[in-house]
FIDREN-751633 format. One line per 5 residues: number of its first residue (from 1); their letters; for each residue x, y, z of N, C-alpha, C. Coordinates in steps of 0.05 Angstrom, whole numbers, plus 32768, in hexadecimal, padded with zeros to 4 digits. Example, Ala and Ser with C-alpha at 12.3 -4.5 7.8 and 13.67 -1.06 7.14 Angstrom:
BEGIN
1> AS> 8108,7F8E,809C,80F6,7FA6,809C,8108,7FBE,809C; 8101,7FD3,808E,8111,7FEB,808F,8102,8001,809D
***
This chain:
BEGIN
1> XXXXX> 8028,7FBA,7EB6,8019,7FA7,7EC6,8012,7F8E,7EB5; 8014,7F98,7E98,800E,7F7E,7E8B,8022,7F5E,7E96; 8012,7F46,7E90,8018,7F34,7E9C,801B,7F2C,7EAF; 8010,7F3A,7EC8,8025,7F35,7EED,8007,7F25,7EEE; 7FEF,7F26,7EE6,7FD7,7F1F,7EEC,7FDB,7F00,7EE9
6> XXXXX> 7FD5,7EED,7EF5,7FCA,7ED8,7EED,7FB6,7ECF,7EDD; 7FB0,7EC4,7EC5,7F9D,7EC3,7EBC,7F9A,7EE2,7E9E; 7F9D,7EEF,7EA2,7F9B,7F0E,7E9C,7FB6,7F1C,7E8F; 7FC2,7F0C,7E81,7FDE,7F13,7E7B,7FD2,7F2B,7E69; 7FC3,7F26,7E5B,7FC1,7F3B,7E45,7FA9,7F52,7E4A
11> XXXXX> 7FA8,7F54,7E61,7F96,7F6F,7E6D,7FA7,7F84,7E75; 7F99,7F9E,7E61,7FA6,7FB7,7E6C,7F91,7FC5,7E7B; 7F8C,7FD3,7E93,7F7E,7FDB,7EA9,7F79,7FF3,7E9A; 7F60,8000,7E9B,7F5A,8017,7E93,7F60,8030,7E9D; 7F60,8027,7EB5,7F69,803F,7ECC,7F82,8037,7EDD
16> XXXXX> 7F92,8047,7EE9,7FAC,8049,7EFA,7F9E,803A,7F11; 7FA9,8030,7F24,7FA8,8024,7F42,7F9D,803D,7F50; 7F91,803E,7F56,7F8F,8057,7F6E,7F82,8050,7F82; 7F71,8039,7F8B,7F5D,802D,7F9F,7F7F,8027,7FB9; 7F8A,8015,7FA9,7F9C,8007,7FB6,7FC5,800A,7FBE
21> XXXXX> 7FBB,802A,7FB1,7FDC,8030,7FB8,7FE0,8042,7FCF; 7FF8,8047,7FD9,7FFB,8052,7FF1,800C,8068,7FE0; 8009,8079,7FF1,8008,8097,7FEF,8023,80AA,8005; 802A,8099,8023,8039,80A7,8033,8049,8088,8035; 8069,8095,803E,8074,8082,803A,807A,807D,8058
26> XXXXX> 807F,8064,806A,8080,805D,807F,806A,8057,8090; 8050,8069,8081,8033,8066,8090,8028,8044,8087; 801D,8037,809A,8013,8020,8095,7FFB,8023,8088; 7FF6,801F,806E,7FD9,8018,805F,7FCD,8002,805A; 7FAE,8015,8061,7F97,800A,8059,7F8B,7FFE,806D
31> XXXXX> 7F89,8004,8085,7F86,7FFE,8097,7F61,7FF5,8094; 7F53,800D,8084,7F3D,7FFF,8081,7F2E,7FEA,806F; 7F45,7FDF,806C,7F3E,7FC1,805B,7F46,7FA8,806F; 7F37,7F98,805C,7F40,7F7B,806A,7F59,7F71,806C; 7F62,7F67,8086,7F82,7F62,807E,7F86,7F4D,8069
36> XXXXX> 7F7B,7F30,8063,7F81,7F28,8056,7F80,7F39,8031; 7F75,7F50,802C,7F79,7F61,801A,7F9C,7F72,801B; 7F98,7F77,8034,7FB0,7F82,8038,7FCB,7F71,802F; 7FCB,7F5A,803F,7FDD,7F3E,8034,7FE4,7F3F,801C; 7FCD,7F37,800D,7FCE,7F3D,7FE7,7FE0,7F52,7FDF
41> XXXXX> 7FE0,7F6B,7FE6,7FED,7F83,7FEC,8011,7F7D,7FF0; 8012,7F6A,8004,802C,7F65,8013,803D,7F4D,8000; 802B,7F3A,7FF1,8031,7F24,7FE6,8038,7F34,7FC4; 8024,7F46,7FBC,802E,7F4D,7F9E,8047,7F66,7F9E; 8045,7F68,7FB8,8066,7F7A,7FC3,805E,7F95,7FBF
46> XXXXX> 8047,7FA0,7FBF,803E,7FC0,7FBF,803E,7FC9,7FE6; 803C,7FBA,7FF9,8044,7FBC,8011,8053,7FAE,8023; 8065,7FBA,802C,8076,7FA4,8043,805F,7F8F,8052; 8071,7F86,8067,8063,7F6C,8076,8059,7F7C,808F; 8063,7F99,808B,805D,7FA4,80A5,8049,7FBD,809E
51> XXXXX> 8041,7FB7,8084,8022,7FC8,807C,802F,7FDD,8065; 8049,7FE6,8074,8055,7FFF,8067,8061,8002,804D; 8050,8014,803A,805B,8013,801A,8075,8005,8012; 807E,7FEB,8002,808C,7FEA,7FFD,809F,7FFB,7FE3; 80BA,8009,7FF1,80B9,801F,7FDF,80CC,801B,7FC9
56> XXXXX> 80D4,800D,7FC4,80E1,7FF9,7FAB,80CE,7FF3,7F9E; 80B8,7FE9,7FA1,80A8,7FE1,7F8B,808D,7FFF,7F86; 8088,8019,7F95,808A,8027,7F95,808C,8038,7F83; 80B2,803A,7F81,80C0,8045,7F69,80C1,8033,7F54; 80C0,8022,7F53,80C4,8011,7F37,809F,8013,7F30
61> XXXXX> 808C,801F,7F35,8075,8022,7F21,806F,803D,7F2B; 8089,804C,7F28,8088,8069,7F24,806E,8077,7F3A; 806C,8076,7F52,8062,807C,7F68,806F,8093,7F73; 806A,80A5,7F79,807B,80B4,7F8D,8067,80B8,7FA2; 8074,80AE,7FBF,8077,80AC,7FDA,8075,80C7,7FF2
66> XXXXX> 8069,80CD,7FF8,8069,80EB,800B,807B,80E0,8021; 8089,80F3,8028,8094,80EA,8048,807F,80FB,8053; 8072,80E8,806A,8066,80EF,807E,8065,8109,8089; 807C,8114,808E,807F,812F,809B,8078,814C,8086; 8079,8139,8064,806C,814E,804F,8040,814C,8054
71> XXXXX> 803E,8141,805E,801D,8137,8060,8015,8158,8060; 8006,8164,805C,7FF6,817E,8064,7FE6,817A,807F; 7FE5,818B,8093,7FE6,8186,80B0,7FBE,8175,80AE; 7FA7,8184,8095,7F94,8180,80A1,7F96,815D,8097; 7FA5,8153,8090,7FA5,813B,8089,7FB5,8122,8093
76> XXXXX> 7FC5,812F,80A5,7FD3,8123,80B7,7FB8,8110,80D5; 7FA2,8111,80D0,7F90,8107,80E7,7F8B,80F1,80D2; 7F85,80FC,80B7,7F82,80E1,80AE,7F96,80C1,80AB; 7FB0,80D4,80AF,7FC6,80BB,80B8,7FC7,80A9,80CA; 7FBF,80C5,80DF,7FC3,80B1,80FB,7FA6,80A3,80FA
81> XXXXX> 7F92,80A6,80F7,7F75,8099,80F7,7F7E,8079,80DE; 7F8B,807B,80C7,7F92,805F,80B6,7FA0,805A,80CB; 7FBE,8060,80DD,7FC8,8050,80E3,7FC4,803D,80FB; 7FA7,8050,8103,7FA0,8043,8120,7F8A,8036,8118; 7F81,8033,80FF,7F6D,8015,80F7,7F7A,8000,80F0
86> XXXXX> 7F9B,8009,80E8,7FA4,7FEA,80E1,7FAB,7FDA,80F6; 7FA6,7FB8,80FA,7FA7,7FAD,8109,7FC8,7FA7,811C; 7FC6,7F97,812D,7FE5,7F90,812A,7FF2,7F89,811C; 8004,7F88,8115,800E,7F76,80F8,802C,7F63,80FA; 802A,7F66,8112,8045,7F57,8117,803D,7F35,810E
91> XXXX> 8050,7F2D,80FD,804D,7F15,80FC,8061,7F00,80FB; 8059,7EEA,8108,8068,7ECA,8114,8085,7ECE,8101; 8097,7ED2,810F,80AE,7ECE,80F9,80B5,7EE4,80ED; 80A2,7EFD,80EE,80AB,7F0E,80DF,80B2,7F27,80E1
***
C-alpha cells in the first residue's frame, strides 16, 4: 500500500483494511455507508461501478472472495438486508 496515498507515500498502516473490504463476491457492498464513500471505493478500484467487489483488484491484495452460495445459511439475511440498503446504482452512461 505504500505510496498509492496521496500525500502519505511513506505510511505503513498498522492494521490490514478490514472496515472497508468486501467479503462475498457479486454481493453489492456497504450499503450502510454513504454513497459518496462508496464512490471512493469504486474510484480506488476496490469496487465496481455497480457496488460489486472488484475481483481483480481483490486478488492482486491477496483477498479471497466467498461465492455467495458458500455464505453459512444464518448469514445469508445479513446479505440480503446489505443488499437491500444499497441504493440504486445505476448510473448515466454506465
Amino acid at each position: 500500500m505504500s505510496g498509492s496515498w496521496r500525500g502519505f507515500a511513506r505510511y505503513e498502516p498498522f492494521l490490514p483494511n478490514t472496515a472497508f473490504r468486501p467479503l462475498v463476491k457479486g454481493v453489492p457492498f456497504g450499503g450502510q455507508y454513504p454513497e459518496a464513500l462508496r464512490d471512493i471505493l469504486v474510484k480506488n478500484g476496490v469496487l465496481n461501478s455497480d457496488y460489486t467487489p472488484n475481483e481483480a483488484t481483490a486478488a492482486r491484495l491477496g483477498w479471497k472472495l466467498e461465492d455467495p452460495d458458500d455464505v453459512p445459511a444464518k448469514e445469508r439475511k445479513r446479505l440480503r438486508n446489505a443488499t437491500a440498503r444499497a441504493p440504486d446504482v445505476m448510473r448515466p452512461g454506465g
